[in-house]
N, C-alpha and C positions, 0 to 999 in steps of 0.2 A: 406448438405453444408450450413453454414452459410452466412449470408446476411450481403455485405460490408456497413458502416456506413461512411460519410462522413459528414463533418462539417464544412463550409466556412464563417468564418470571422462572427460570432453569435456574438452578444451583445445582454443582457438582461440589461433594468433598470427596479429599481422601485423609481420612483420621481428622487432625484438626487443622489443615489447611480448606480453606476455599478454593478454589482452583478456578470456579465459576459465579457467581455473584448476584441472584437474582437478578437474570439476564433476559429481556425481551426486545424482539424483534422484528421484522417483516422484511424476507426480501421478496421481490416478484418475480412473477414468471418471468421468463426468460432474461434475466437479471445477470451478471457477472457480476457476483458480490465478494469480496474483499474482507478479510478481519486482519487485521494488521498491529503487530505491537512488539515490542520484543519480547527474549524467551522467557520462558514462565508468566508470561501473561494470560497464561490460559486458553488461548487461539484454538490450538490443536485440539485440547482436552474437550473445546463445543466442538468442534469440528467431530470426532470419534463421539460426541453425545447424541448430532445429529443422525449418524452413520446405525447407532446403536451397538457403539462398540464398548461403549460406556453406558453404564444406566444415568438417569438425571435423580438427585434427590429430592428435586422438588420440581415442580412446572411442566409445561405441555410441550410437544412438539407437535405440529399440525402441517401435513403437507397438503394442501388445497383444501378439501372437508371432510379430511380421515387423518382421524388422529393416530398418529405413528409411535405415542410414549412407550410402549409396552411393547412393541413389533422386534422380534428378532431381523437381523440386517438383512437377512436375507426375505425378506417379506415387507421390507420399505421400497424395494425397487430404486437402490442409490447402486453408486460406481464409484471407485474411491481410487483415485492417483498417489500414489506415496512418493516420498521423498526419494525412496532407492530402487522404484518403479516394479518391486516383487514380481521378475519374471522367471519362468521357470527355463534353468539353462538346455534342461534337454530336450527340451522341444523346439520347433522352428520357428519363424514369422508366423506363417499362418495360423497351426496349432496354437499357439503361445495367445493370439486374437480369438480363436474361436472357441477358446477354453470352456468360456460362462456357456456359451449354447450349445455346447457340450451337454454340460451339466444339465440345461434346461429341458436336452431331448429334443431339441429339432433336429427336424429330416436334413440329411447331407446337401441335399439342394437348396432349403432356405439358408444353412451353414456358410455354405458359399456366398450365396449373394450375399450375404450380410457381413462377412468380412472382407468380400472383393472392395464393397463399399467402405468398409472403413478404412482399408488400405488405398484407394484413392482419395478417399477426404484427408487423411494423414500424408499422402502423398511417399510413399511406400512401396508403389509401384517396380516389380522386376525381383524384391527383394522376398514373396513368400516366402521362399524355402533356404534361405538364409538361415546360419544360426545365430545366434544370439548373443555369442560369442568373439561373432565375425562383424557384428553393428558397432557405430559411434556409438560415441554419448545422444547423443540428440536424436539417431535412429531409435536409442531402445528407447530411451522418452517417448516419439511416435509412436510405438509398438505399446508401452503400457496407455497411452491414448485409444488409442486404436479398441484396446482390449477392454477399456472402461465403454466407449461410446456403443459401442455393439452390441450390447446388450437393451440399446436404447431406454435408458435408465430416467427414471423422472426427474434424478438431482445427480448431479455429477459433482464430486465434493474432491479437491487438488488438494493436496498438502504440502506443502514447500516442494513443489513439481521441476523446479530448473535450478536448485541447489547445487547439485553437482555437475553445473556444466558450468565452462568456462563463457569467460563476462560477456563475449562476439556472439556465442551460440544461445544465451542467455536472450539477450536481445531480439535476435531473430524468432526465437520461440514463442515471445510474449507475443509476436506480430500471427502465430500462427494461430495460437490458443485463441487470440479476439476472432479472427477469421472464423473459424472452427466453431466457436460460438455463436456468432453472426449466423453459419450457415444453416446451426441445426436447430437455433433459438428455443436449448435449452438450459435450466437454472445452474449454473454453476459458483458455488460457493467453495470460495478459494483465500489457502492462508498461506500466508509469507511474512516475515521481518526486514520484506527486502524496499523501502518508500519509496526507490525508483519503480520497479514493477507493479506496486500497488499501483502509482498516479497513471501511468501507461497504457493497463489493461483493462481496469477495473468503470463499471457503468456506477460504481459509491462501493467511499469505503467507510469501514465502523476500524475506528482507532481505541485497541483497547489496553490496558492494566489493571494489574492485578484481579483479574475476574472481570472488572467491569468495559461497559463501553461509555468511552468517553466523548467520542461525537460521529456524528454518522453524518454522510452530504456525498456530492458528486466531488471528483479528485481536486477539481480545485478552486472548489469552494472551501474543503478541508484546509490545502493550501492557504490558499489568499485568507482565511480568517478565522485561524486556530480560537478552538474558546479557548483556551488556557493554555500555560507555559509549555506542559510536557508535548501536549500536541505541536506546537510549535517549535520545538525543538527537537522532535523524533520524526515530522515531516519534513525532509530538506535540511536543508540547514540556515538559519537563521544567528541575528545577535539578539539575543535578550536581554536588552538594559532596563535598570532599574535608575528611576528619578522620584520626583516630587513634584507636586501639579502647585502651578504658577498661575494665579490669575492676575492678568494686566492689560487693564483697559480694553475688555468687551472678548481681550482672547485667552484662549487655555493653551498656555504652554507647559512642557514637561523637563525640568532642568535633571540632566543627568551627566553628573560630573561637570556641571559648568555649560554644558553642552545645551546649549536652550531650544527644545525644537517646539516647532509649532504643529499644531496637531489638527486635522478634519475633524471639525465638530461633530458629526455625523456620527464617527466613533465612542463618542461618548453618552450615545443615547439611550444605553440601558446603565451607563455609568453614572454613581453617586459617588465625589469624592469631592472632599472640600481644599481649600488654600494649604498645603503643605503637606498635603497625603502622601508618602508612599506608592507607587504605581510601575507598573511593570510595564513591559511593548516590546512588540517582534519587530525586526526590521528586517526584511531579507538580504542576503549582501548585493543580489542582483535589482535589486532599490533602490540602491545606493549609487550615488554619481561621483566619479573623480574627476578631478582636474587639478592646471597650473594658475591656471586663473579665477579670478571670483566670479561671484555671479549667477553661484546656485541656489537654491533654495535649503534653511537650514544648515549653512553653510558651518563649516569648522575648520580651523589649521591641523592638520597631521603630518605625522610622519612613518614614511613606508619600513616597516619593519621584519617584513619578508613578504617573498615573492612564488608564487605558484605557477608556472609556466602550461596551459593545459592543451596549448595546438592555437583552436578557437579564441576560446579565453583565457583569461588570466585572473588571478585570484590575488588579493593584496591580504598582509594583516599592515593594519596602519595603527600606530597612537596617538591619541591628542597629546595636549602641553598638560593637560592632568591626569593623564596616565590611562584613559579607557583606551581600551583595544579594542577593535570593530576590525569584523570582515567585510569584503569589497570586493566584486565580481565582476569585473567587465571585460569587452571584446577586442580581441585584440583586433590596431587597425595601420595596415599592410606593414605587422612584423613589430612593430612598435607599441612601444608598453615601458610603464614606470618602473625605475631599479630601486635596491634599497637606500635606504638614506635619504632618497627626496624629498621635499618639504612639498605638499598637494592639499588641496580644497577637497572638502570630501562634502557633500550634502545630500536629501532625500527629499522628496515631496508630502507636502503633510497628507496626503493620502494614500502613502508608502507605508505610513507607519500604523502599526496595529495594535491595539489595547489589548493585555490578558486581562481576565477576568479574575484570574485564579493561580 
């Protein structure tokens, strides 16, 4: 069982920036938890707050019912993954794993077992006495896994863990890391700028800037119903149109650029805005329907203004007759897909579309 993580009201400075922003939180045990934002959002900086690599200038950190604020790292019992996996080149697979219980003073026999074992949970198998030198990418990744987990650590804290691997080995790794987690169902608190890996890995993730967190939820819940613009537009990719709320006989619609959509009431139910407001909305491009014909819902004329070829899919930018550009995401189907220039129906369903708040 993993160990709860709690966070009450942190603030990190350094000089007169913030860096962290009276910051509280709870992940749970055995949680794969996620902070996700771009750079200088401060991710890292809680991350080394939590580790105690940083001091906090204000608020707690509580791992289950020991408060940790004041604990040197080495008396939190965490494990920390770095970005450029800090192994040491002269030493081999093994060594390079069994470093901490080194350090810790177990017997060569407990030594062994506990790194055999992390060398078969990493799957590393054959390669002990390899050097370091002589690993991929994605081996020495394993090996500084391997070298966090062995220590059997309460929190295991990733810092941008699969940066430097290419996009294919990227992938495969995020499939490892859930596994890996799965197996040993401990709390891992892991940061990335990367949105694909966040929604992938992550059991919730906390979207944050500038110090703060701005929404926390399971991957796609985050997705499907950003509170606000930034989130929506740093998770995925989205269009973010701006209109004006229309009321006409019993419905709310949103005219953007002419563009009249009709909107799921539903969405509107923490919203106050009256006849001619101002109002924001996500649209995902994968939401979004093309065609030659009519017939869709919130329908519009456009015209295809490039084209993204991606295998699978295909990617449009299209513009109306007054001039909004929207993106358009769909499948290709056997081979065939729209060129530029064509005149196509583009529409959405009013429960595609999603209100910002902010």
């Amino acid at each position: 069982m993993g160990t709860r993580v709690i966070l009450e009201n942190i603030t990190k400075r350094f000089g007169e920036v913030v860096a962290v922003d009276n910051l509280s939180l709870t992940v749970e045990p055995g949680e794969l938890f996620t902070l996700l934002g771009p750079s200088g959002c401060g991710k890292t900086t809680l991350l080394r707050t939590i580790a105690g690599l940083e001091s906090a200038d204000e608020g707690r950190i509580i791992f289950d019912d020991d408060d940790v604020t004041n604990l040197p790292p080495h008396k939190r019992k965490i494990a920390l993954v770095f970005q450029s996996y800090a192994l040491f080149p002269f030493l081999n697979v093994f060594d390079n794993i069994a470093y901490g219980l080194k350090v810790q003073g177990l017997s060569r026999s407990e030594i062994r077992k506990r790194v055999m074992e992390a060398i078969s949970l990493v799957r590393l198998e054959g390669l002990e006495n390899r050097r370091i030198d002589q690993l991929s990418g994605g081996q020495r990744q394993r090996v500084a896994v391997a070298r966090a987990i062995v220590t059997r650590p309460r929190v295991l804290l990733m810092d941008e863990p699969l940066s430097n691997l290419d996009a294919k080995l990227r992938v495969e790794m995020r499939s490892e890391i859930k596994e890996l987690q799965r197996n040993l169902g401990i709390t891992i608190i892991y940061v990335t700028h990367d949105q694909e890996e966040a929604l992938s890995i992550s059991n919730r993730v906390a979207v944050m800037s500038s110090g703060k967190i701005l929404q926390i939820g399971k991957p796609w819940d985050v997705y499907e119903n950003p509170v606000n613009s930034f989130v929506a537009d740093f998770i995925g990719t989205t269009n973010i149109l701006e209109g004006k709320m229309v009321k006409r006989k019993g419905e709310i619609l949103i005219d953007v650029s002419g563009w009249l959509l009709k909107v799921d009431s539903s969405n509107f139910n923490h919203l106050k805005a009256s006849d001619g407001e101002r109002i924001m909305v996500s649209v995902r491009p994968e939401d979004l329907k093309i065609s030659k014909s009519s017939g869709l819902q919130n329908e519009v004329d456009a015209k295809i203004v490039e084209v993204q070829y991606l295998g699978k899919f295909v990617k449009y930018k299209v513009e109306t007759e007054n001039g909004l550009r929207i993106f358009v995401e769909d499948v290709v189907q056997k081979g065939k897909f729209f060129s530029e220039n064509e005149i196509v129906k583009v529409g959405v369903k009013p429960e595609d579309i999603r209100i910002l708040f902010s």
